[in-house]
BADOVO-687139 format. One record per residue (C-alpha): residue in one letter; x, y, z. Coordinates in steps of 0.05 Angstrom, whole numbers, padded with zeros to 5 digits, always signed. Example, Ala and Ser with C-alpha at 12.3 -4.5 7.8 and 13.67 -1.06 7.14 Angstrom:
// residues 2
a+00246-00090+00156s+00273-00021+00143
//
This chain:
// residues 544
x+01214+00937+00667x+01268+00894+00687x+01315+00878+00751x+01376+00889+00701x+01357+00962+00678x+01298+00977+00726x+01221+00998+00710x+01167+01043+00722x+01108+01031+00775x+01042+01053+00764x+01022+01067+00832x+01061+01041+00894x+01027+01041+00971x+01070+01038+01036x+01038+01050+01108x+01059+01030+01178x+01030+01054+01247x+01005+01117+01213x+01049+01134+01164x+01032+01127+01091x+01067+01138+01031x+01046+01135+00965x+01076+01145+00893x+01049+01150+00822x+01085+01137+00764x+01149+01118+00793x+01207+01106+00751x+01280+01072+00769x+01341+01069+00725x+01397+01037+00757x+01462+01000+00744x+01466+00933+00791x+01530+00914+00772x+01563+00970+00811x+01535+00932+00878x+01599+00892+00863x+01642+00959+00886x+01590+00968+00944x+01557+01023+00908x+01486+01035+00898x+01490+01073+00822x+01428+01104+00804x+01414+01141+00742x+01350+01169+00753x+01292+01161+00807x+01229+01201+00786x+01153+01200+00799x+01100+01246+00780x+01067+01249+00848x+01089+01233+00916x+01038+01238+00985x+01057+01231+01050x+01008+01225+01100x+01037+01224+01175x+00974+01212+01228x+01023+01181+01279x+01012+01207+01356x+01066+01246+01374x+01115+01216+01417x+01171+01235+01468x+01222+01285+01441x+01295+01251+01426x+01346+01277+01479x+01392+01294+01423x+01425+01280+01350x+01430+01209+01327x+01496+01176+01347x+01501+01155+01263x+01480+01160+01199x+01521+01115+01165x+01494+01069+01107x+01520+00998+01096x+01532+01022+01019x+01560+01077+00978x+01498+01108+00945x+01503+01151+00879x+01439+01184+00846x+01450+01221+00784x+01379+01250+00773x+01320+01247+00830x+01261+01287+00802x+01188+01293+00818x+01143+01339+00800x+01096+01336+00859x+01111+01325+00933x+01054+01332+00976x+01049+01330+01052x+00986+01322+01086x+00987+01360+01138x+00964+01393+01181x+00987+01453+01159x+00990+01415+01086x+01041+01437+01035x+01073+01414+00971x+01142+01418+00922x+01135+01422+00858x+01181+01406+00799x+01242+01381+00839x+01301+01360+00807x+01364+01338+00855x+01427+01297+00851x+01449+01255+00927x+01516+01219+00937x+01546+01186+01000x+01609+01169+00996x+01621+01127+01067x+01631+01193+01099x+01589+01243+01084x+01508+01255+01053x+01513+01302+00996x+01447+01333+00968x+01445+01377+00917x+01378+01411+00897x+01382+01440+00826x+01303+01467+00825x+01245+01465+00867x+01179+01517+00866x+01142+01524+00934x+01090+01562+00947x+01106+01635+00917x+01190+01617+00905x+01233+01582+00868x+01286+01558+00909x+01357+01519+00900x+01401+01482+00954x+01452+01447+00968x+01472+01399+01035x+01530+01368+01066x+01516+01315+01124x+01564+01272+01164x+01549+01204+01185x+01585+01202+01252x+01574+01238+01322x+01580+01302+01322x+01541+01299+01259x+01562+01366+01226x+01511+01394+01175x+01529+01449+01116x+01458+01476+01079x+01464+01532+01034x+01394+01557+01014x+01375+01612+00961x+01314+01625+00926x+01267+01688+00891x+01192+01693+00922x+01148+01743+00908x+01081+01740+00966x+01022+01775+00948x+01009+01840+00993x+00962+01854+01042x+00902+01884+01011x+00931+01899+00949x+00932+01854+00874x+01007+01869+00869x+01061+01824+00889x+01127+01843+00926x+01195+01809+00896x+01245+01785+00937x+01309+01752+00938x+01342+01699+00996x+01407+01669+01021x+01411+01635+01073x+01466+01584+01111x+01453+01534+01161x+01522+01505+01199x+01556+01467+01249x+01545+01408+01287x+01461+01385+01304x+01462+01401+01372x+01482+01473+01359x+01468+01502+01288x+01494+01576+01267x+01449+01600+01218x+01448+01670+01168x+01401+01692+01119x+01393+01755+01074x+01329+01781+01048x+01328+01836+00994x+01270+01863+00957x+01299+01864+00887x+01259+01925+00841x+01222+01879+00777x+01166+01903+00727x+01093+01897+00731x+01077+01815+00745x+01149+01797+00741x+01191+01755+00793x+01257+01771+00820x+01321+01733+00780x+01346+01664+00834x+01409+01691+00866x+01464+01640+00869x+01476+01597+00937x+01516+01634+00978x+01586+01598+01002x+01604+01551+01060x+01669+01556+01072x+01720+01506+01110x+01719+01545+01168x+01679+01535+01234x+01611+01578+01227x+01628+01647+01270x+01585+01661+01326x+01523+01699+01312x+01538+01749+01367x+01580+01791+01319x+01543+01791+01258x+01570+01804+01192x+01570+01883+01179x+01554+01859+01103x+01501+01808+01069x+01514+01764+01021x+01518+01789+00963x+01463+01781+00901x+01500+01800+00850x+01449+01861+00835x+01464+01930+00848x+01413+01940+00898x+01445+01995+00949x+01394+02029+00982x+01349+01973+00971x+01309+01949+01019x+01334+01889+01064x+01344+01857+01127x+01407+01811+01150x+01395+01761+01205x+01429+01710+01247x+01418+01656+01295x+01444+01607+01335x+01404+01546+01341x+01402+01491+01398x+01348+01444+01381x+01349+01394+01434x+01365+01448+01492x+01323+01479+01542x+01335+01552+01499x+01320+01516+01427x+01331+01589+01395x+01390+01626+01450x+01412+01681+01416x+01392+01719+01341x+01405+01790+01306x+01372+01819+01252x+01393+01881+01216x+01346+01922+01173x+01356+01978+01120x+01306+02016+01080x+01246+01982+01099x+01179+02020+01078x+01116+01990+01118x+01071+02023+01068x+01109+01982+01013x+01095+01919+01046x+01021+01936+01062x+00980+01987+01033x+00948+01998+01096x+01013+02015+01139x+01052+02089+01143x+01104+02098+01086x+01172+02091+01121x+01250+02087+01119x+01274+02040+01176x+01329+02020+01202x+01374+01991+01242x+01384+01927+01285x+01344+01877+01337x+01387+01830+01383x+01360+01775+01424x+01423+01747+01477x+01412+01698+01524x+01408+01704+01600x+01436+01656+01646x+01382+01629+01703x+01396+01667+01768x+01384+01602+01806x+01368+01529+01804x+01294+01543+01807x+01292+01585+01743x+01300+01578+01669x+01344+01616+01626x+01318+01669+01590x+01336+01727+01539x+01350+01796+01529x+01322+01836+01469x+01346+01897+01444x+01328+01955+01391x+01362+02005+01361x+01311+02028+01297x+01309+02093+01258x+01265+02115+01216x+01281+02166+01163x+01218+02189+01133x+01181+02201+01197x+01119+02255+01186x+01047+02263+01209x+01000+02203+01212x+00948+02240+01171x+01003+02248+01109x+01018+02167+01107x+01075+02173+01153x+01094+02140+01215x+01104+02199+01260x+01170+02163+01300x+01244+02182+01279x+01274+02135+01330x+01256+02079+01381x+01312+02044+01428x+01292+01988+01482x+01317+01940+01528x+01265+01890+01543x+01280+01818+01583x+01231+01756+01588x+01258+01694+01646x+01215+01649+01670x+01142+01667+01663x+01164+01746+01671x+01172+01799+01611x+01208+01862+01639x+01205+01929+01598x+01271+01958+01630x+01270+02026+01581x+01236+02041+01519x+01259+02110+01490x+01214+02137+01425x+01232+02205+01393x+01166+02225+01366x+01136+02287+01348x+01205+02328+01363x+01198+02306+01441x+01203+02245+01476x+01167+02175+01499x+01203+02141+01556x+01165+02070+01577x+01181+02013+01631x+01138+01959+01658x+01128+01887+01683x+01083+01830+01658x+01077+01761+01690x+01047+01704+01663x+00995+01669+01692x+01008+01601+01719x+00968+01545+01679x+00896+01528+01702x+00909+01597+01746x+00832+01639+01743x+00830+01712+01713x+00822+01737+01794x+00888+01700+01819x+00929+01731+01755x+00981+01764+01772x+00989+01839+01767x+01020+01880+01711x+01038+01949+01700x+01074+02004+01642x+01094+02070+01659x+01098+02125+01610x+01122+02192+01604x+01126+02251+01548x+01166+02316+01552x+01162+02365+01495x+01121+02331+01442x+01092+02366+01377x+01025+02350+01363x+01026+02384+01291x+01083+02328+01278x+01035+02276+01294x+00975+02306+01255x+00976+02363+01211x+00899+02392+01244x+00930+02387+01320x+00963+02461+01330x+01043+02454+01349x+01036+02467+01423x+01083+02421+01454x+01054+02377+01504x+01086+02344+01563x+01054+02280+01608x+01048+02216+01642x+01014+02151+01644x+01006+02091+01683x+00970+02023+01654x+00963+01967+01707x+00920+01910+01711x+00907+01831+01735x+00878+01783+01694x+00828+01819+01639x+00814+01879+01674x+00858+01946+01655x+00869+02006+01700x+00890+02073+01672x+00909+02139+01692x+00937+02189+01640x+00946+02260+01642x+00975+02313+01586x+00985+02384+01589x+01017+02439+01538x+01079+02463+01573x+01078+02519+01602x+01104+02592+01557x+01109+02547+01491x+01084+02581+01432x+01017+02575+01405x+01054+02573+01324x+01095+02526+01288x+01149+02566+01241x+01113+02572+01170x+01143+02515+01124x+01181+02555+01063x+01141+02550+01004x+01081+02503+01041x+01020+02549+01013x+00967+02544+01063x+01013+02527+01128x+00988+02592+01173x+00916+02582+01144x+00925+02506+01172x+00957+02531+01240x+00894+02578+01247x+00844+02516+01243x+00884+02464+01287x+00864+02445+01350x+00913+02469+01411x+00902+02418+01465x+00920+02454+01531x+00904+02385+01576x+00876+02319+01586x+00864+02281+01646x+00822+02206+01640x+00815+02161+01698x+00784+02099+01683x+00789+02015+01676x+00761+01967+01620x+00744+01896+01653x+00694+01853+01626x+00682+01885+01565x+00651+01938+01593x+00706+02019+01595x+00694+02058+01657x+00713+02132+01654x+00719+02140+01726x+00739+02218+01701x+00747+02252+01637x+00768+02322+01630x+00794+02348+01562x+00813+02427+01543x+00827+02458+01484x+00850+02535+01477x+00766+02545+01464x+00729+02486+01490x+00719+02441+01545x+00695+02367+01563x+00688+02342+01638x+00649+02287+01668x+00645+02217+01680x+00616+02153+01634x+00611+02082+01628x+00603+02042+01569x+00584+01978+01552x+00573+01924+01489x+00625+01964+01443x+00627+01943+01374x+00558+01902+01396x+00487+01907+01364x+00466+01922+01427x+00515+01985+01458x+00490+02025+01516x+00527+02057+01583x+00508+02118+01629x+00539+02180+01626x+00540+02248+01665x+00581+02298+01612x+00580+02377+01607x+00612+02401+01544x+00626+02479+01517x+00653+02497+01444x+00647+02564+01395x+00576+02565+01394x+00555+02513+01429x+00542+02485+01508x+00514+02415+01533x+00502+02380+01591x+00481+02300+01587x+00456+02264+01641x+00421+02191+01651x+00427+02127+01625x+00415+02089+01559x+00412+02015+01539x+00380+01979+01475x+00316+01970+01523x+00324+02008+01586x+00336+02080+01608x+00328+02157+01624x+00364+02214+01630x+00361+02290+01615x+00396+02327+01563x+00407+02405+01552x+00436+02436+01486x+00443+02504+01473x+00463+02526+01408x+00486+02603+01395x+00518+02602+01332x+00511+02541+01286x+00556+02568+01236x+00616+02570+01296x+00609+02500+01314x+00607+02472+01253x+00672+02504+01231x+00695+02479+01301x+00670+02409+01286x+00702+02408+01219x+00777+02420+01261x+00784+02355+01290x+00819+02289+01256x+00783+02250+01214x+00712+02293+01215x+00721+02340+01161x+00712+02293+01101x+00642+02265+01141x+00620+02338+01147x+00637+02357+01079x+00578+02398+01042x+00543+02404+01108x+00514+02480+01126x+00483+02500+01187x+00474+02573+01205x+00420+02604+01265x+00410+02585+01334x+00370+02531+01383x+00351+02510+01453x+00343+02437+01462x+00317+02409+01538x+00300+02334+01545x+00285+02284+01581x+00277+02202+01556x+00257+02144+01583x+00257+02074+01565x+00325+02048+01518x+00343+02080+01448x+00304+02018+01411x+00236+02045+01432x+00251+02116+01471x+00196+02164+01505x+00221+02234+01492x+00192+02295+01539
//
């Protein structure tokens, strides 16, 4: 090319202390005489491909915004495109097929981004910056993604706005996200930026009752509406954020999850340090409902509402009331966790502890083969370090009825209420430290069978499991009593099983959660005495 008109560049190479640059098949257009007006004019500035590679060591963090970002010279460029920006990484990423107009004007850095794809979106922007203390920024961002799900081939469309303002030192920001209904393989339409008006960016601690709006009649659509105020260079880089949520079905986003309906908002406020030794730190709050609530076992998560007041200062996260309405009762939760200092050992951690108590749940609202016997109960979790403590306890209340009302036009409901399971009371006593769960006591009843004793195991989810265990058990048709020891090598023990009915317990069997589909076809009718003893582990056992 030439100096008068500008050129294209094959490949071009720039590095310094770490940082590299290159570009291929760089292309400038430009107009030289407007250098006379102190204006850099160009018409286009393209490459195909441009890598940057930063391996600098980190170094101290600025203590805040530049003082300026003025430029000796007016700068106008009419058409910046490249179809492949790359960065390195760690994580690495890349832009592809960017097209953007820039202007400064001696006062302001104007950027406006006409197209860009990332990953799974394809996004559109547009930037105002000052150039003198306090630098003021304006970003409006919107874009359409659509991220694969979790196990699943399908993809899950979605629109977003979002605004970034105010000065450097404390950014408001607001985004919308909206899952926007598309065919088979198709991606959601690009929703237009939203706008930045004149006025000075309202605090996020009264969020907008509204989002911005898409220009799609999506009303009852899922979404969720957040903002945040943003503080990059103080000692709370993120003080204070709200998010708002409407409609939002887990089982959409993840095959795996309960179907739901939630909603409702999350706030995160800031809390002032009670004294010169501590560090500020925040406040959370909940306030989520959930619409299509229903028993775990019909793909429903089996919570209508959940409310909590939860604070983290220093190195110290306080659970100051959680409130669940499950299951027609209640869950009421508070607790205290400390963090560790650093280098600190797992014995000098400090201690931790939730408390937990239920009044009046249903378990036929949390699975359809539990009987509706409302249960009421407590539990305590504590520990230090990696070892857990626990002591729960649940029992029926007392006079409730055995029933749950029949479900008009349910077929089957009373046949279903015969097989559940009524759980009268539990009781387990027990702690789980170095990978090894000690049931200290276990003691489980049901309306016709019982399970008492005391265990230990050890290497769960191992090749190699094993424990001890001293466990007496009766059901319909059926009474055992284990006692010994058992490892992959090592053991002995004694075990008693006498079976009356066959028939009985495996209609029993086939009443709890989850075992009737492994039991399915099985038979067993008659009667048996079993008395054992073993020795040695259960890779080579001696049976007597």
């Amino acid at each position: 090319g030439s100096l008068r008109a500008g050129g294209t560049v094959q490949r071009l190479v720039w590095s310094q202390d770490g940082l590299r640059v290159e570009v291929d098949d760089a292309e400038l257009r430009w107009t030289p005489a407007a250098l006379l007006a102190r204006t850099l004019r160009i018409e286009r500035l393209a490459a195909r491909r441009i890598r940057i590679d930063d391996q600098r060591p980190a170094g101290a963090p600025s203590a805040g915004p530049p003082p300026s970002l003025a430029l000796p010279l007016h700068v106008q460029v009419h058409a910046l495109r490249v179809d492949e920006l790359q960065w390195a990484g760690p994580p690495a990423r890349a832009l592809h097929d960017v097209a953007a107009r820039y202007d400064y004007d001696g006062a302001r850095h104007r950027l406006e981004l006409e197209h860009a794809r990332f990953q799974d979106g394809r996004w559109h922007a547009r930037a105002t910056l000052g150039d003198e203390a306090p630098i003021r920024l304006d970003l409006a961002l919107a874009g359409a993604l659509a991220p694969p799900l979790p196990d699943a081939p399908t993809t899950l469309p979605l629109t977003l706005q979002a605004t970034l303002r105010g000065p450097l030192a404390e950014l408001h920001a607001q985004a919308d996200v909206q899952a926007v209904p598309a065919a088979a393989g198709a991606s959601a339409p690009v929703p237009a930026l939203p706008p930045l008006p004149d006025a000075q960016a309202p605090s996020p601690a009264t969020p907008a009752d509204t989002g911005t709006d898409t220009g799609t009649d999506t009303e009852g659509a899922p979404r969720a509406h957040a903002t945040a105020r943003i503080t990059p260079w103080a000692p709370q880089p993120l003080p204070e954020a709200h998010a708002r949520l409407q409609s939002i079905d887990l089982g959409a986003l993840w095959p795996a999850a309960p179907r739901t309906q939630l909603g409702g908002r999350v706030d995160l406020a800031p809390l002032p340090a009670a004294d010169a030794a501590t560090t500020p730190g925040w406040a959370v709050t909940a306030d989520l409902a959930n619409t299509a609530a229903g028993p775990w076992d019909r793909q429903r998560l089996p919570v209508d509402a959940l409310q909590a007041d939860l604070s983290w200062q220093g190195d110290t996260a306080t659970v100051r009331t959680l409130r669940a309405q499950l299951g027609g009762g209640t869950l009421q939760a508070s607790g205290r966790w400390q963090r560790a200092p650093a280098g600190a050992s797992a014995a000098a951690a400090p201690p931790w502890q939730i408390d937990a108590q239920l009044a009046d749940i249903d378990p036929a609202r949390l699975h359809t083969q539990l009987a509706a016997l409302p249960i009421d109960g407590q539990a305590t979790v504590q520990g230090a370090g990696e070892a857990i403590d626990f002591d729960a306890t649940l029992q029926a209340r007392a006079g409730a009825r055995t029933t749950a009302p029949q479900d008009k036009g349910t077929p089957g409901r009373a046949l279903r209420e015969l097989r559940a399971l009524r759980l009268h009371d539990l009781h387990a006593r027990g702690r789980w430290a170095d990978k090894v769960l000690t049931l200290e006591q276990l003691r489980i009843r049901t309306d016709d069978a019982q399970l008492a004793g005391s265990a230990t195991l050890q290497g769960l989810g191992t090749a190699t499991p094993g424990g001890r265990a001293d466990i007496t058990t009766t059901a319909p048709g059926l009474g055992a009593t284990v006692q010994g020891e058992l490892h992959a090598t090592r053991g002995a023990g004694t075990a008693q099983v006498k079976l009356t009915d066959a028939a009985r317990t495996l209609a029993w069997l086939r009443r709890w959660p989850g075992v009737a589909d492994a039991l399915a076809g099985a038979d067993a009718r008659g009667s048996a005495t079993l008395q054992a003893r073993w020795q040695g582990g259960w890779q080579n056992p001696e049976l007597h």
